[in-house]
TITI-101955 format. One record per residue (C-alpha): residue number from 1; residue in one letter; x, y, z. Coordinates in steps of 0.5 Angstrom, whole numbers, plus 500, padded with zeros to 3 digits. Each point is the difference from the previous one (the first is absolute). Layout:
TITI-101955
SITE  num  residu  east  north   up
SITE  NUM       A     X      Y    Z
...
***
This chain:
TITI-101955
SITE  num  residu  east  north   up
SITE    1       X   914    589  119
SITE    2       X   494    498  504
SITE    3       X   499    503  507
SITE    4       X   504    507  498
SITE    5       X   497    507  503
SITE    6       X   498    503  494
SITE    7       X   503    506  498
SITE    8       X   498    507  501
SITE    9       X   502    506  497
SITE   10       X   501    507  504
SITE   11       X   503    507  503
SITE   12       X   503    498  506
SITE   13       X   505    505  505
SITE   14       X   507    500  501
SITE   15       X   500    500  509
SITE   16       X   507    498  500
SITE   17       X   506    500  495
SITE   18       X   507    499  503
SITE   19       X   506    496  500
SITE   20       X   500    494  504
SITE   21       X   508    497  498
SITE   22       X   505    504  495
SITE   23       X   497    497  495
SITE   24       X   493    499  500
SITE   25       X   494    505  502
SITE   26       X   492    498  503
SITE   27       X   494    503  496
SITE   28       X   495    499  505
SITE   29       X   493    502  497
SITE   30       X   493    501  502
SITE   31       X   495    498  496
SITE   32       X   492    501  501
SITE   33       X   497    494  500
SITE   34       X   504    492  504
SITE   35       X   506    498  496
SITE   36       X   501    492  499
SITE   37       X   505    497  497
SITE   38       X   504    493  499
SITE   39       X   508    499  501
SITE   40       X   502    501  493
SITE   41       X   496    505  497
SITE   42       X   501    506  499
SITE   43       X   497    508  499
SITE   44       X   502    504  493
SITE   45       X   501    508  503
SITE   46       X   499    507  497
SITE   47       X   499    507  501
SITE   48       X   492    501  498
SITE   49       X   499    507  495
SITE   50       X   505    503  496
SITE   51       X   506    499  504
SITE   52       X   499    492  499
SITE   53       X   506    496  496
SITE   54       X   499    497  493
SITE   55       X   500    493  504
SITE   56       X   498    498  507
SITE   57       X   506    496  504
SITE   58       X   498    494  503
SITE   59       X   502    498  507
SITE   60       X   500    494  504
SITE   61       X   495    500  505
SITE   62       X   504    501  508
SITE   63       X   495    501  504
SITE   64       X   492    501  501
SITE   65       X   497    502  507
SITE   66       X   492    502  498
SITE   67       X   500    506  496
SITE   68       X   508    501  500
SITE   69       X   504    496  494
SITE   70       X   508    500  500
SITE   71       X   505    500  495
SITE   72       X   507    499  500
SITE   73       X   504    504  495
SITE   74       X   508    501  499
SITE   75       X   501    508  495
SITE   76       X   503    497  492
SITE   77       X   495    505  496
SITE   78       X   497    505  499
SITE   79       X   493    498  502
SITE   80       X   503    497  507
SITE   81       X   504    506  501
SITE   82       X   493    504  499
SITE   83       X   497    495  505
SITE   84       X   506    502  505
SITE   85       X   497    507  500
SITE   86       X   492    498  502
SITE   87       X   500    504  506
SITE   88       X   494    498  506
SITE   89       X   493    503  497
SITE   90       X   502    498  491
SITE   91       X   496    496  497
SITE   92       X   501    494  497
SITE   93       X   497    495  495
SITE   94       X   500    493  502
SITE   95       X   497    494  496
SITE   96       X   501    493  503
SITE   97       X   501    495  503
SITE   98       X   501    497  493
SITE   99       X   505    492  498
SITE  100       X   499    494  502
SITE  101       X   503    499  508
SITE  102       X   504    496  503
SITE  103       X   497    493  502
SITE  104       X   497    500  508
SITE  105       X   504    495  504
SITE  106       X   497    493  501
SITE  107       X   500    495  506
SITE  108       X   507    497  501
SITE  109       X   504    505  496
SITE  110       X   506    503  501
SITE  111       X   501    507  496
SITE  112       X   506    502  497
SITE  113       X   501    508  499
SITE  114       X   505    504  496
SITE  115       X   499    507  499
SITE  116       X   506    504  496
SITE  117       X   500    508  501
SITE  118       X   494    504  498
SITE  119       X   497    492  498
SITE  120       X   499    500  508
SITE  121       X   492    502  501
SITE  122       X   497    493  497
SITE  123       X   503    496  505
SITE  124       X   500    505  505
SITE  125       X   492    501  500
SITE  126       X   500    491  499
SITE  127       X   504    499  507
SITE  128       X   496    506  503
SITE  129       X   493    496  498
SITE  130       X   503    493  502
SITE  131       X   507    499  501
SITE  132       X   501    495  505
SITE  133       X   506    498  505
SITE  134       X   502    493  495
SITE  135       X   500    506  494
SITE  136       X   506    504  498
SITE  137       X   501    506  497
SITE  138       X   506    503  498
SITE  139       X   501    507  497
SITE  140       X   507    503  495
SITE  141       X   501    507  499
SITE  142       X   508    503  497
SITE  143       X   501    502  508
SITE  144       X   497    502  506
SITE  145       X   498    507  500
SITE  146       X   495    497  494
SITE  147       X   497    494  505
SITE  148       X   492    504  503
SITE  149       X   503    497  506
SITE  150       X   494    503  503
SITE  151       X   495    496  496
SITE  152       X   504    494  501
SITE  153       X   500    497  507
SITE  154       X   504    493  503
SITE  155       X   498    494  496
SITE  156       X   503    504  493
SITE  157       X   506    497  498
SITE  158       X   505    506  497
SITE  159       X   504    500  495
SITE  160       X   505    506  497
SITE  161       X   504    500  494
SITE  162       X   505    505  504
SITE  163       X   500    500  508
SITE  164       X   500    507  500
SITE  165       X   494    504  506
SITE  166       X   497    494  503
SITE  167       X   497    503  506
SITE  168       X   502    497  507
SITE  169       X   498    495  503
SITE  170       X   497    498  493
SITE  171       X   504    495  496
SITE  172       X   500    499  492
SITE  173       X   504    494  496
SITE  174       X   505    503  494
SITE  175       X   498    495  495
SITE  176       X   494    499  494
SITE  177       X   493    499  504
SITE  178       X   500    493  498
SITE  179       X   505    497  504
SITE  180       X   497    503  505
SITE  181       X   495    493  499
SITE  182       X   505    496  496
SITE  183       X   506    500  507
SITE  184       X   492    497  504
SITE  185       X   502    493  500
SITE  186       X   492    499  504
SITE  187       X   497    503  493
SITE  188       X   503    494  496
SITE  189       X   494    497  495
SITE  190       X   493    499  502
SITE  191       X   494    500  494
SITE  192       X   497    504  505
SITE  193       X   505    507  501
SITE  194       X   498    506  495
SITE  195       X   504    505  499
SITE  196       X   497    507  498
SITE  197       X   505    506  496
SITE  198       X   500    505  498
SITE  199       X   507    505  498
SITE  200       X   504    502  495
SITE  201       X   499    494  494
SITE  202       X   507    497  502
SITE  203       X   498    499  507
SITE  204       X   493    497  496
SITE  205       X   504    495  497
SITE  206       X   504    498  506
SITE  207       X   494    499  504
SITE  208       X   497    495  495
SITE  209       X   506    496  499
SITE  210       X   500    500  507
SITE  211       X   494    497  500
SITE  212       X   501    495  495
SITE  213       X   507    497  503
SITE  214       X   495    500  507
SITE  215       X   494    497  497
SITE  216       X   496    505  502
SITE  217       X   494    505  496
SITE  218       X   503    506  498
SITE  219       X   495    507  499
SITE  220       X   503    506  498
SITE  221       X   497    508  499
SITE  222       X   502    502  494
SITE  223       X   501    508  499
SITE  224       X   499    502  493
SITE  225       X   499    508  497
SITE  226       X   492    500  500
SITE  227       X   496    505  497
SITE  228       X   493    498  501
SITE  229       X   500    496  505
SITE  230       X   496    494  498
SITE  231       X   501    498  493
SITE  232       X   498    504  495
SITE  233       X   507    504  498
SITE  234       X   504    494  499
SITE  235       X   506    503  504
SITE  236       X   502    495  504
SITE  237       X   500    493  496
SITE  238       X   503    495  503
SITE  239       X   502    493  497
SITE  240       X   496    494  503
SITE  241       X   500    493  499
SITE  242       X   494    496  500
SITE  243       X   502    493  499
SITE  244       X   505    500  494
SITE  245       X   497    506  497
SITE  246       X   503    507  502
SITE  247       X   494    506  500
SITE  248       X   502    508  501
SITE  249       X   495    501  507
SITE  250       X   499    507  502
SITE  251       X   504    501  507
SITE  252       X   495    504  503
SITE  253       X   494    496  499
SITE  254       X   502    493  500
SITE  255       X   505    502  505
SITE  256       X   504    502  503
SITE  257       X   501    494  504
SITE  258       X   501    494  496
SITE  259       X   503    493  501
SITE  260       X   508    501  498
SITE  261       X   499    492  496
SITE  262       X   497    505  496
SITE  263       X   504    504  498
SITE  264       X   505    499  495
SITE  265       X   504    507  501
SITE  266       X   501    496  507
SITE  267       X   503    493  498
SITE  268       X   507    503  499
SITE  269       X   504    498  505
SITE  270       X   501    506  506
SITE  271       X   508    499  500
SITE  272       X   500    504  507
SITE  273       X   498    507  497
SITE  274       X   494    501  505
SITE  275       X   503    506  502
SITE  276       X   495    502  507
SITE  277       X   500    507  497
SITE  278       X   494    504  498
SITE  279       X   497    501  492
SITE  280       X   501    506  498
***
């Protein structure tokens, strides 16, 4: 955990609010004072004053330019649906960056990224620090119209559960995201190949069985339901395994990224089912 920005909490304002596919919306925010971040970690969101929800919602980070941070959201409750209606000029609450990140790369790797619907912004912001052109990165939405194409530039592999609104001159493979790795025959084996996920838990459990039948590291961002943020309410206790002893970590702060070796609720074989589509 060492090297992390530290956290800061305060009001920020809404500058931009849109949908960026048929799915996913951008919530750019502009804050009073510089903004870091590591890829992985994340931001917890409320409204300030009386209007704030019981619970603040965390969001993976997307994107961090000087004072204005990012998210990437999808519409699935009530608090979402309010942020779908922040208007330029609201005022927003923002406590982060909060989690343990994904690793920097090192000398000689290459990076494996998967990302599966609203699971998009951490390997989005780790290849947009320092992806490489021996690294891939893939991403899976339920179709087309779901992919922020504007986001996701030429080297991204796509894949889509249906392969329906894909835009011309774009192409998407209809499959699970993982096959869009499995099928590379240039990425078989090699201790020295890391793959980064993070999507629903079925595609969690693919990447990790990937990576074991490759021989490679494997790092997932798990999403949990956090209330705090940073350990206190104990509402997103993961199982974690430490040699032969299994121990309850909180995911928001020994997470969210962790090793998927660790893992026991990612040990069950994955069977194909990684759907590319988003969590809801």
């Amino acid at each position: 955990m060492n090297g992390r920005p530290a956290p800061l909490a305060c009001v920020g304002e809404v500058i931009a609010n849109g949908l960026v596919s048929s799915a996913f919306h951008r919530l750019d925010i502009a804050l009073d004072r510089v903004f870091t971040f590591q890829p992985g970690q994340f931001v917890m969101i409320n409204e300030p004053g009386p209007l704030a929800w019981t619970f603040s919602r965390p969001f993976s980070v997307l994107a961090a330019d000087d004072r204005i941070v990012s998210i990437l959201y999808r519409v699935v409750g009530r608090g979402t649906q309010a942020m779908a209606g922040l208007a330029p000029g609201r005022p927003v609450s923002v406590l982060g960056p909060l989690g343990e990140p994904f690793p920097a790369p090192v000398d000689g790797q290459t990076t494996v990224l998967l990302g599966g619907g609203v699971g998009l912004p951490p390997v989005y912001a780790w290849w947009q620090r320092w992806g490489l052109d021996g690294d891939v990165a893939c991403f899976g939405a339920r179709d087309g119209g779901e992919v922020p194409w504007g986001l996701l530039g030429g080297p991204w592999r796509i894949s889509v559960d249906s392969p329906g609104c894909v835009p011309a001159g774009r192409q998407a493979t209809t499959g699970v995201v993982t096959s869009l790795v499995d099928r590379d025959d240039a990425l078989r084996g090699g201790e020295r190949t890391v793959l980064l996920a993070c999507g629903p838990q079925p595609l969690l459990r693919a990447a990790a069985d990937l990576a074991r039948r490759r021989g490679w590291r494997c790092l997932v961002s798990l999403e949990e339901h956090m209330g705090c943020g940073y350990g206190v309410c104990k509402g997103c206790v993961v199982r974690v395994a430490d040699g032969d002893t299994v121990r309850n970590a909180t995911c928001c702060h020994d997470g969210p990224v962790f090793d998927a070796a660790r893992l026991p609720d990612l040990a069950a074989e994955a069977g194909g089912a990684d759907a590319g589509g988003a969590k809801a």
